[in-house]
VEXFI-882120 format. One record per residue (C-alpha): residue in three letters; x, y, z. Coordinates in nm, 2 decimals. Layout:
# VEXFI-882120
@r:ALA&x:X&y:Y&z:Z
...
***
This chain:
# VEXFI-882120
@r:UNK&x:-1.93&y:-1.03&z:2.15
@r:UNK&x:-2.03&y:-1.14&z:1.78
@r:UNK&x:-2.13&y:-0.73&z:1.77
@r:UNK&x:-1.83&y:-0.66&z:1.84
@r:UNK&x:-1.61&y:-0.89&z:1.59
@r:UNK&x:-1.86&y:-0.77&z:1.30
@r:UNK&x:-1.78&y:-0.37&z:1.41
@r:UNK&x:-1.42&y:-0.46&z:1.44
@r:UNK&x:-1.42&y:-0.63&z:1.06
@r:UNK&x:-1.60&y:-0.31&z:0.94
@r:UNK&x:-1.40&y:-0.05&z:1.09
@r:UNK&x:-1.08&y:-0.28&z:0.94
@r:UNK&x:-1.22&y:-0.29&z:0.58
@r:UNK&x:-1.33&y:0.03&z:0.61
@r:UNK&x:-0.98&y:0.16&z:0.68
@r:UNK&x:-0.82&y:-0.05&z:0.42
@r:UNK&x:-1.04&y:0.09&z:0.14
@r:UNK&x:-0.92&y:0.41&z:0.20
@r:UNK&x:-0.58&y:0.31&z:0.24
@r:UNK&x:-0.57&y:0.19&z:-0.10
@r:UNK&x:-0.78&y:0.45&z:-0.26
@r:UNK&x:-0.56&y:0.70&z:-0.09
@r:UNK&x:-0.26&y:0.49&z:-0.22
@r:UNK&x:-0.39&y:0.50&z:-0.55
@r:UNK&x:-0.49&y:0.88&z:-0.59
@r:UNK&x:-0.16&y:1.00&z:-0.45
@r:UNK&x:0.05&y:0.78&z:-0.66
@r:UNK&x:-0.14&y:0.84&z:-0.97
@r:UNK&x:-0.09&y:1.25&z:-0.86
@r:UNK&x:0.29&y:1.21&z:-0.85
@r:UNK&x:0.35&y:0.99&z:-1.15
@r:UNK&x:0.46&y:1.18&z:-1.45
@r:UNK&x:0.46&y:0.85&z:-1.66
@r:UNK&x:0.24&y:0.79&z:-1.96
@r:UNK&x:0.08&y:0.47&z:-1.92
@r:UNK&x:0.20&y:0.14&z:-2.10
@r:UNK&x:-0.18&y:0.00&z:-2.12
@r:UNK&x:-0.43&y:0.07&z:-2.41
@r:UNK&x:-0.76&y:0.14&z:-2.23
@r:UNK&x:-0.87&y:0.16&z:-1.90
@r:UNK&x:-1.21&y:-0.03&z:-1.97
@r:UNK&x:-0.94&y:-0.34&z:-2.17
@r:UNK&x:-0.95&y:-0.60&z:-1.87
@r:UNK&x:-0.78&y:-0.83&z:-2.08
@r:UNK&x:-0.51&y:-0.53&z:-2.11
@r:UNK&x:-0.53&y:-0.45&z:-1.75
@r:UNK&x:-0.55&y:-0.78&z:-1.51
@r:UNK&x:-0.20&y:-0.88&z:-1.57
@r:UNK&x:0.08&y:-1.05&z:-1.37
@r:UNK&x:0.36&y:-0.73&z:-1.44
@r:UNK&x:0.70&y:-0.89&z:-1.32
@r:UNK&x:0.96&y:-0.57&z:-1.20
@r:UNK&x:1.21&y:-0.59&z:-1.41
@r:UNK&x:1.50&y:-0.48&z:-1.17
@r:UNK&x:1.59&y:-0.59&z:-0.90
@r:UNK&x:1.73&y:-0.30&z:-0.65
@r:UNK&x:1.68&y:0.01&z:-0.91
@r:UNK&x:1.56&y:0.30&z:-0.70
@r:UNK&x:1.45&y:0.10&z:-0.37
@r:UNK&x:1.34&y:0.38&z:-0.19
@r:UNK&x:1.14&y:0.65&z:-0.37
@r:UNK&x:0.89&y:0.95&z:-0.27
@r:UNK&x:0.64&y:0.66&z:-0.27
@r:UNK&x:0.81&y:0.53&z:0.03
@r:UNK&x:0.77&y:0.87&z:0.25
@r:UNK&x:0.39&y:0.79&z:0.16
@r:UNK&x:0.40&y:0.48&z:0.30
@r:UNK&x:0.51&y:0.56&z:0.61
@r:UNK&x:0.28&y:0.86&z:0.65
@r:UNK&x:-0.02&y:0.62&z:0.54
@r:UNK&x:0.08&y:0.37&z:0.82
@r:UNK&x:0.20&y:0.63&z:1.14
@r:UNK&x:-0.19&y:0.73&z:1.03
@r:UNK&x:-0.33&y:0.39&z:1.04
@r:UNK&x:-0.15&y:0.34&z:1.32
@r:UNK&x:-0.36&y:0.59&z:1.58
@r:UNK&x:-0.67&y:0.37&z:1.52
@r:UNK&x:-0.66&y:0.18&z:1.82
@r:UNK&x:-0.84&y:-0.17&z:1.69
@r:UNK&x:-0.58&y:-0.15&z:1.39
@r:UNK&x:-0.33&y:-0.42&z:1.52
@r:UNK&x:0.05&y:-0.52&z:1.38
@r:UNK&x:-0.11&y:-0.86&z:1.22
@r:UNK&x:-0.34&y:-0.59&z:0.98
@r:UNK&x:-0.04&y:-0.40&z:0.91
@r:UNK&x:0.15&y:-0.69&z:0.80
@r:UNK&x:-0.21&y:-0.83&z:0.59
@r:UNK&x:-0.22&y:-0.46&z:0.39
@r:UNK&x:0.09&y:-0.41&z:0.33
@r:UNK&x:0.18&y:-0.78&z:0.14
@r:UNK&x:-0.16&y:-0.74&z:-0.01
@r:UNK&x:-0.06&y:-0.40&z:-0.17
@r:UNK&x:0.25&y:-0.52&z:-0.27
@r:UNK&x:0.13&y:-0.81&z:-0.48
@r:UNK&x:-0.18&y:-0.60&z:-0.59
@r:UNK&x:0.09&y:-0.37&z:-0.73
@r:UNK&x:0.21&y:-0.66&z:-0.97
@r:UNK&x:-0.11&y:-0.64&z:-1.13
@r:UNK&x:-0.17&y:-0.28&z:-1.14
@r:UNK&x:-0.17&y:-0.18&z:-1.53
@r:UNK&x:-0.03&y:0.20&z:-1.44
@r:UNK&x:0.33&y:0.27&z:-1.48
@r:UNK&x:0.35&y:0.40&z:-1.11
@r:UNK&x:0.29&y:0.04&z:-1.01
@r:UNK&x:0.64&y:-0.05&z:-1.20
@r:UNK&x:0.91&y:-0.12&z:-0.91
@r:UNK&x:1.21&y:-0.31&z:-0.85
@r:UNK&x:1.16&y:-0.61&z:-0.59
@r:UNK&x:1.42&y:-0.37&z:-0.39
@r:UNK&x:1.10&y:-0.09&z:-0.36
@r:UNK&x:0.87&y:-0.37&z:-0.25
@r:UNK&x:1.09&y:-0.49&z:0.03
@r:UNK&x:1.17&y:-0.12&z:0.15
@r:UNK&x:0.77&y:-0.07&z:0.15
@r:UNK&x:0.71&y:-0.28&z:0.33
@r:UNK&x:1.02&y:-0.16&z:0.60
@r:UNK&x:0.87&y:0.16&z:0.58
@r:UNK&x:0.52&y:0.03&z:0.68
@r:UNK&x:0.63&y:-0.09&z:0.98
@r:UNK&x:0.86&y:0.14&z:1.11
@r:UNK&x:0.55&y:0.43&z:1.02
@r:UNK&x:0.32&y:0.21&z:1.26
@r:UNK&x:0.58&y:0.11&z:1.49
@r:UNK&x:0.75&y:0.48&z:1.54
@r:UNK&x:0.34&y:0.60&z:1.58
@r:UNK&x:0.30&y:0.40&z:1.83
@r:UNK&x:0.59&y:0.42&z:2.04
@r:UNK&x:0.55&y:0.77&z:2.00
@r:UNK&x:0.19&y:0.82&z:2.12
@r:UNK&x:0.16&y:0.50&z:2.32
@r:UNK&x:0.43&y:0.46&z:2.56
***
């Protein structure tokens, strides 16, 4: 049983690395922006609370297609359950305030819609392939 849990936890972190480094090279592949930050290697610069500064401007971007791909993925891993949906997707979210990259820039409008399309991704995944 304890084998189990531990394989389970694995699988789950495993899948949620690669969810955000799949997040992160596709966003950084569709931002045109220039970044606001001074270097990369500044952590001073870089760990820092980035408040959106609007709060419904462009609420649902190409970014949001992305989430929803990302989770009707996630979602055909069977031990991947609604409660780890919920777990990545508000830990994105606030990671995403502290993101130094201009992609990372949203209104709290964007955030909420994320989130919507995270769910309705896994949700229409798995009432599609598990009836």
């Amino acid at each position: 049983m304890v084998k189990s849990i531990k394989k389970r936890l694995r699988n789950f972190l495993l899948i949620a690395s690669l969810l955000v480094f799949v997040n992160v090279l596709f966003s950084e592949l569709l931002s045109d922006d220039k970044p606001h930050y001074k270097k990369e290697n500044d952590i001073s610069m870089n760990l820092r609370y980035h408040k959106p500064e609007y709060l419904l401007k462009n609420s649902i971007n190409s970014y949001s297609i992305i989430h929803f791909i990302e989770y009707f993925l996630l979602s055909l891993l069977p031990f991947i359950k609604l409660v780890h949906i919920v777990f990545i997707s508000i830990t994105w979210e606030v990671l995403e305030l502290f993101i130094p990259s201009d992609w990372a820039r949203e209104s709290w409008a964007n955030k909420v819609c994320d989130l919507v399309f995270n769910f309705f991704g896994f949700y229409f995944s798995k009432k599609l392939f598990y009836k």
